[in-house]
C-alpha positions in Angstrom: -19.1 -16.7 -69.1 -21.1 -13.4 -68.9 -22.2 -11.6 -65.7 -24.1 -8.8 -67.6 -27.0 -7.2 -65.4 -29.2 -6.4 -67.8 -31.2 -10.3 -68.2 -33.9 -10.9 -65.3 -34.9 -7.7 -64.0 -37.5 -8.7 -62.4 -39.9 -5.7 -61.0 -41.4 -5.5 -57.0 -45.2 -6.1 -56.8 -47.0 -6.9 -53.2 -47.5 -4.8 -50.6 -45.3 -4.7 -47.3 -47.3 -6.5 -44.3 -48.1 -4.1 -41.1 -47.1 -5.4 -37.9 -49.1 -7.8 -36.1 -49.6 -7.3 -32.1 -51.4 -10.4 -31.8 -50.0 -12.7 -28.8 -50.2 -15.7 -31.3 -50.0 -16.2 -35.1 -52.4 -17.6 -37.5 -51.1 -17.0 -41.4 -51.8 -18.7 -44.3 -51.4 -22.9 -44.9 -51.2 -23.0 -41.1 -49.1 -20.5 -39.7 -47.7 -23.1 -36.8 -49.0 -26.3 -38.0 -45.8 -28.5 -36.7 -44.9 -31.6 -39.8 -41.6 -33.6 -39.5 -40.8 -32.4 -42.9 -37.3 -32.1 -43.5 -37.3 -31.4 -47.4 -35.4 -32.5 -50.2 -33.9 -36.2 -51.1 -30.8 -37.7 -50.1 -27.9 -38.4 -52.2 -26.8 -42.1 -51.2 -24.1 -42.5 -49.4 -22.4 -39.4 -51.0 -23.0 -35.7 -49.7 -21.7 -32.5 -52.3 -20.0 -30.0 -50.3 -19.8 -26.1 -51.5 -18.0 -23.6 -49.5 -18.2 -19.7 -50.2 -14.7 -17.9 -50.4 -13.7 -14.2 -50.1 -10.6 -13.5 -51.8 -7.8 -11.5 -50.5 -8.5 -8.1 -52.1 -12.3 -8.4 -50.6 -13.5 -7.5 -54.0 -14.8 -11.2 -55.1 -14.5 -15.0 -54.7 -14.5 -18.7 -55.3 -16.9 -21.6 -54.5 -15.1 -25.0 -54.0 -16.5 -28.0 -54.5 -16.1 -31.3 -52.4 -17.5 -34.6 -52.7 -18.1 -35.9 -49.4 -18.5 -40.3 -49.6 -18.6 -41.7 -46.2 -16.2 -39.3 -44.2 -13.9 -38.9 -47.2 -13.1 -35.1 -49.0 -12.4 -35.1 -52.6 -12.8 -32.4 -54.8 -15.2 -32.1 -57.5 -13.5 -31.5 -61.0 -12.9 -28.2 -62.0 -13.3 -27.2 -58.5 -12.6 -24.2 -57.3 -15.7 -21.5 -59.7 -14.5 -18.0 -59.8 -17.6 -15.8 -58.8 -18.1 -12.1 -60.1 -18.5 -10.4 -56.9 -17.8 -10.9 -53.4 -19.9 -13.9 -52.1 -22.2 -13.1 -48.9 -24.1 -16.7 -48.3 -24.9 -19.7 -50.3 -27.5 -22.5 -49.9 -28.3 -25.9 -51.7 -32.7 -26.2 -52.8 -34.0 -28.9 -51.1 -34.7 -31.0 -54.2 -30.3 -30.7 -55.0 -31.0 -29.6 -58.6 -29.6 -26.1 -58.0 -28.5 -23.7 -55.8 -27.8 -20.2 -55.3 -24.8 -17.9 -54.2 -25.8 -14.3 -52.8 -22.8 -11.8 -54.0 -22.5 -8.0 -53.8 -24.2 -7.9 -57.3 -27.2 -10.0 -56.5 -27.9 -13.7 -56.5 -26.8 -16.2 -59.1 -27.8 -19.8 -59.1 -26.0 -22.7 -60.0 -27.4 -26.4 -61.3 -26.4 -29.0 -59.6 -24.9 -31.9 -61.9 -23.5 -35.4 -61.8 -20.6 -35.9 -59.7 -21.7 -32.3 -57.9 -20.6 -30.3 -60.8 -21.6 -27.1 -60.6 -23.2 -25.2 -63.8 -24.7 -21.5 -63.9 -27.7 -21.1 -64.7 -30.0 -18.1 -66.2 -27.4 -18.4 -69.0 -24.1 -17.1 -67.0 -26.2 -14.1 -65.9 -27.5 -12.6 -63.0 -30.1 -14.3 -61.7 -31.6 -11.4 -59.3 -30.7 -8.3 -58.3 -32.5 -5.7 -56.2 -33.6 -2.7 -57.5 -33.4 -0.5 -55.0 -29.4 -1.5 -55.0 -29.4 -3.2 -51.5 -26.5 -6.0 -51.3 -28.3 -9.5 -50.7 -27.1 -10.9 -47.3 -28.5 -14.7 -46.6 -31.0 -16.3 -49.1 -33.0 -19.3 -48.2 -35.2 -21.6 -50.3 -38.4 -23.6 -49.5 -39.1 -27.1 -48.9 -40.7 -27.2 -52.2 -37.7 -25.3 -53.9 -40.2 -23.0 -55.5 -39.3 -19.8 -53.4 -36.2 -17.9 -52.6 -36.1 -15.9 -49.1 -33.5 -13.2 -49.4 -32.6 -10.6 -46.6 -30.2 -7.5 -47.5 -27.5 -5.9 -45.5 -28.4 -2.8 -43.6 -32.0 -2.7 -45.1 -35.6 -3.9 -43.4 -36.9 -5.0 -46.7 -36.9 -9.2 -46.9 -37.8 -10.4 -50.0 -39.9 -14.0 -51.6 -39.1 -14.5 -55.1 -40.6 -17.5 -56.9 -38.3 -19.8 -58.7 -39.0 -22.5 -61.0 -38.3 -25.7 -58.9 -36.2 -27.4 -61.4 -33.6 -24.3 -62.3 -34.3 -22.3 -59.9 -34.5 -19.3 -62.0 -36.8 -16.7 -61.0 -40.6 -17.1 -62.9 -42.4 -13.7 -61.4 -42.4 -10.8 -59.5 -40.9 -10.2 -56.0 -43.1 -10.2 -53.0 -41.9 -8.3 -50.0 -42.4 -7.9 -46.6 -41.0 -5.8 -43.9 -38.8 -6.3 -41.0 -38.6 -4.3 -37.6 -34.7 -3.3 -37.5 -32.2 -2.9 -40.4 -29.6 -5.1 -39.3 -25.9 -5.2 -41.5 -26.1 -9.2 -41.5 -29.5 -10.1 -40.9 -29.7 -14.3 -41.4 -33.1 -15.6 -42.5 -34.0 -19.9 -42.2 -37.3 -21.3 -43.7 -39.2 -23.4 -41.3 -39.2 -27.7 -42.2 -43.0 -27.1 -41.9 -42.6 -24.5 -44.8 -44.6 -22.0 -42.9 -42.2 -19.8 -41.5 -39.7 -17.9 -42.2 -36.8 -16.5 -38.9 -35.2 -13.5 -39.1 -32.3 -12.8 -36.9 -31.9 -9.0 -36.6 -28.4 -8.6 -34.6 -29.2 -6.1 -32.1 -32.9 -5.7 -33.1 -33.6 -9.2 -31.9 -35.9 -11.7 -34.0 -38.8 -11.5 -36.9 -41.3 -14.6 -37.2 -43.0 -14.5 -40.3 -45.9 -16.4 -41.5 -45.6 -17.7 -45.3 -47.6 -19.7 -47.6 -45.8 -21.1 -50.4 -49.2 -21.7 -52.4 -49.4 -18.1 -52.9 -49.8 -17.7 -57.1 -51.5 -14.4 -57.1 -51.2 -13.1 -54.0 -48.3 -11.9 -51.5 -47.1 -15.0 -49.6 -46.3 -13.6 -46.3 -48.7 -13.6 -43.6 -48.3 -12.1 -40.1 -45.3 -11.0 -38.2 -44.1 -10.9 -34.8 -40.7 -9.4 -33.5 -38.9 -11.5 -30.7 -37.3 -9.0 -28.7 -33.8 -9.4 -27.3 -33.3 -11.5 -23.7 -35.4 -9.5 -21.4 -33.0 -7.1 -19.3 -29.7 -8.1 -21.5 -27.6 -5.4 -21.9 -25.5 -5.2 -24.7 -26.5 -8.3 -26.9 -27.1 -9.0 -30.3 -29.0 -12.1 -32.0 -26.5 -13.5 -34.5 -28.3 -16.5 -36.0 -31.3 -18.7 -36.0 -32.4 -22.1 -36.7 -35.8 -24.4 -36.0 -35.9 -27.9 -35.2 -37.0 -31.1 -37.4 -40.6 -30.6 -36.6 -40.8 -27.1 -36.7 -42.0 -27.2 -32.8 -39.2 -25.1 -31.6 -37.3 -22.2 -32.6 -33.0 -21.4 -31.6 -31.4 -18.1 -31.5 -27.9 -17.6 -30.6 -27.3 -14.7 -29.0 -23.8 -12.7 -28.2 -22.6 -10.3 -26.4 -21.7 -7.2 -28.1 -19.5 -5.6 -25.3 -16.9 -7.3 -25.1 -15.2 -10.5 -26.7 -14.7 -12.4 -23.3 -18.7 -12.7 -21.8 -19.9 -16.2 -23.0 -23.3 -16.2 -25.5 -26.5 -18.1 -25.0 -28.8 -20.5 -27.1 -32.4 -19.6 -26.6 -34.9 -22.2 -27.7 -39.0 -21.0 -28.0 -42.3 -23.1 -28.5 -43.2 -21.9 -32.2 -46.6 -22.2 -30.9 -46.4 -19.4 -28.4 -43.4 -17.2 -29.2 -44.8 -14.1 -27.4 -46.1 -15.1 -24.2 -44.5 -18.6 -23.2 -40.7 -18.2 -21.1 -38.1 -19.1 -23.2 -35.5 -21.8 -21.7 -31.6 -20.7 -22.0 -28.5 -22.9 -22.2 -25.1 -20.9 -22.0 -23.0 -21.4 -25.1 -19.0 -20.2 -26.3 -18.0 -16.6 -27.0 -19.3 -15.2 -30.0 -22.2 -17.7 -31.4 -22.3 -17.6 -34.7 -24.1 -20.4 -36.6 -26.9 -23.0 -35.7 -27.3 -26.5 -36.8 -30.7 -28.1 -35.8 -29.2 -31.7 -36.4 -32.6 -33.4 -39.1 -33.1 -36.3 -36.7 -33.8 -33.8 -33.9 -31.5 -35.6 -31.6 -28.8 -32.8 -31.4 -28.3 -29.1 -31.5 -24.6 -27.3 -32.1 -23.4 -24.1 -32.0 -20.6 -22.7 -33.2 -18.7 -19.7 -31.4 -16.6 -17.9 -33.5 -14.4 -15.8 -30.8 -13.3 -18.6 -29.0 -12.8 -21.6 -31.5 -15.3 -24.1 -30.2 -18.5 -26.4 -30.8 -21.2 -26.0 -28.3 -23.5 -29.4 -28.5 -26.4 -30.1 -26.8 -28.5 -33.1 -26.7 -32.6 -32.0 -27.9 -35.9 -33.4 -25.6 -39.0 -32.0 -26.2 -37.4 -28.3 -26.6 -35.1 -28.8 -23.2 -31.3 -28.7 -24.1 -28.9 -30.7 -22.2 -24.5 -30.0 -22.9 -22.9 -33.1 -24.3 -20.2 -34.8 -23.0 -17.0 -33.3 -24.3 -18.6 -29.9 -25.5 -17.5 -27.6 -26.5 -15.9 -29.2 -28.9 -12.7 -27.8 -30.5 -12.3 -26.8 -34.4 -10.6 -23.8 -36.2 -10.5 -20.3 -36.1 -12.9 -18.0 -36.7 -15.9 -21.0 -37.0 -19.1 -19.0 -39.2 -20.7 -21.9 -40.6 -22.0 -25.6 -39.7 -24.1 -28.4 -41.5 -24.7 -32.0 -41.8 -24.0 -34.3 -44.7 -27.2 -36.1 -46.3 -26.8 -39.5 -44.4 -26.6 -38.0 -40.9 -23.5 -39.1 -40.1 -20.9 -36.0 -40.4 -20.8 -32.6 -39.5 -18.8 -29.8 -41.7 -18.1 -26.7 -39.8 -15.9 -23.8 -42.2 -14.2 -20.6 -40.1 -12.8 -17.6 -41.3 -9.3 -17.9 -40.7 -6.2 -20.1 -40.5 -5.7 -23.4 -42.7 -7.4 -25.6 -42.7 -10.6 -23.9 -42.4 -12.8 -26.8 -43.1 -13.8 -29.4 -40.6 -15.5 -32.4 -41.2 -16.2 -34.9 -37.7 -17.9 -38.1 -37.7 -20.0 -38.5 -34.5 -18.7 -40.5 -31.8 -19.2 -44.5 -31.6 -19.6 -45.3 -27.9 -20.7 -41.2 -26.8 -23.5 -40.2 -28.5 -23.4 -36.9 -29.8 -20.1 -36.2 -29.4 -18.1 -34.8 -32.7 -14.7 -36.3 -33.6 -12.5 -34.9 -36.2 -13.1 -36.9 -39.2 -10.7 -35.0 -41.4 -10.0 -31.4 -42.3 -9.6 -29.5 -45.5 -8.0 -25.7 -46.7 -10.8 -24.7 -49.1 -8.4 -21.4 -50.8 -5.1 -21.2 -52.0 -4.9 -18.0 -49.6 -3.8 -18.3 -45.9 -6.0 -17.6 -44.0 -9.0 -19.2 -46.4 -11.9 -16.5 -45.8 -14.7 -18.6 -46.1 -18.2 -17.4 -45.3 -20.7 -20.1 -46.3 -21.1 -23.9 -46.4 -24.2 -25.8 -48.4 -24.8 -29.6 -48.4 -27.0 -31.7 -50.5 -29.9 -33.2 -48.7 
């Protein structure tokens, strides 16, 4: 297949939105406007499982592909795709026709076929690149998988590109909009609502951004508001983000960046109010490094990469409360979490030694308590470096 560059050079229009000081937001479609929306369709009582791997040489990658049909691993023919470049994030469209991998080259998306078979699209060629030669870092893609959210390493710039909703290549210009801090992984979420869009900025806290996925003509970003890091925290760097089912409350994880034995914290904020209400903290493991806002809104986990664990929570009305048996333990090096489309198993990958994929079923009598279904080695390398794990909806 052909990786040429040249195809779908797609020039930057819009202008770059000025910072809003306002102590509450009001963008376009409803800035705030809290919907239990979670997007997408199921896919019976089988999920498709795609994990991101970095090869050994650092210089590219695979994606492998599992079938997941109630708690059972099998992979997908033709499983694992070689990728051109070194793979930085990956994430499945809410409708499951497509979905795209960010790589040091740019982003290429993949259809989605029967089985989970994975095809790429924009005929074998890139799908987006960046002009300005910034490396794509995390993409997202809205609930009506008609817009692609990418953020770049080491750059402010974060970027809406719409897509067509069925191949998810791109069908106009990019729109961008401008962050406080140029982080070198900054993480980006869309919102259930489809309003929103997080930033998490490492060191330089948190960006809210209002979005309106109507926009035809017109830039779709609204107004933006920078979440600061935990008022007198020294030392600390917001690693991820994540929003619950109804869009009424936002999670960062935050870390400590001095040293690898301080535990981190989850911070949870009224969407409503994320300037002036007090934010309510819940201590997590060492080194948070991925969020999963469980869809039925029961649950929230964490995962902390530095010391091996599963932080869970139980979720009321925005107040967190530890599970019995969290943390909960997996394997090394944990960087990603999600949950299969029936809401019944949870998939956590880590950077390190085989296997590197877990999948747990939640407990029977305990609710909310994760027990190791089964696990998987998703490389032929030991350790498998996997950075990324995507599940249909």
């Amino acid at each position: 297949m052909s990786h040429g560059l040249s195809p779908r050079r797609w020039i930057r229009l819009g202008v770059a939105v000025p910072l809003t000081m306002a102590l509450g937001l009001t963008g376009c479609s409803g800035f705030f406007t809290p919907v239990n929306n979670n997007g997408g369709t199921t896919t019976g009582s089988t999920t498709y499982a795609y994990v991101t791997n970095v090869n050994s040489s650092g210089t590219g990658g695979t994606i492998t592909e599992y079938t997941d049909t109630s708690g059972v691993l099998t992979a997908v023919s033709g499983s694992p795709i070689t990728l051109p470049a070194l793979p930085t994030s990956i994430v499945v469209a809410p409708n499951n026709d497509f979905l795209f991998v960010a790589t040091s080259l740019g982003v290429f998306v993949y259809t989605i076929g029967t089985g989970g078979a994975l095809t790429e699209g924009n005929n074998g060629n890139v799908a987006y690149f960046n002009q300005n030669g910034l490396i794509p870092q995390s993409v997202a893609v809205d609930a009506t998988s008609s817009w692609l959210i990418i953020t770049y390493q080491k750059s402010t710039e974060v970027d809406a590109l719409p897509i067509d909703s069925t191949q998810g290549v791109p069908t106009g210009s990019v729109y961008p909009a401008t962050s406080t801090f140029a982080a070198t992984n900054p993480t980006v979420v869309m919102s259930p609502a489809n309003a929103n869009v997080f930033v998490s900025l490492g060191t330089g806290g948190v960006n809210a951004f209002g979005f309106s996925p109507t926009a035809t003509t017109s830039t779709p970003w609204g107004s933006r508001v920078a979440i600061p890091l935990t008022s007198g925290a020294i030392n600390v760097a917001d690693n991820a983000v994540a929003v619950d089912p109804t869009s009424t409350y936002l999670y960062i994880a935050e870390a400590s960046t001095a040293t690898t034995a301080v535990a981190g914290s989850l911070r949870t904020f009224p969407i409503a109010n994320l300037v002036t209400s007090a934010e309510k903290d819940v201590p997590v493991g060492i080194g948070p490094s991925a969020i999963l806002a469980e869809p039925t809104g029961s649950y929230v986990y964490v995962t902390n990469e530095s010391d091996g664990t599963i932080s869970g929570f139980s979720a009321s009305a925005g107040v967190l409360t530890a599970l019995s048996g969290s943390p909960f333990s997996t394997g090394k090096l944990p960087v990603g979490i999600a949950e299969d489309s029936t809401e019944s198993y949870v998939s956590v990958i880590g950077y390190g030694t085989n296997p590197n994929l877990w999948l747990y079923k939640y407990d029977a009598t305990t609710a909310g308590t994760l027990d190791v279904q089964t696990t998987a080695t998703t490389a032929s390398s030991n350790p498998s470096l996997s950075n990324g794990i995507a599940l249909s909806h």
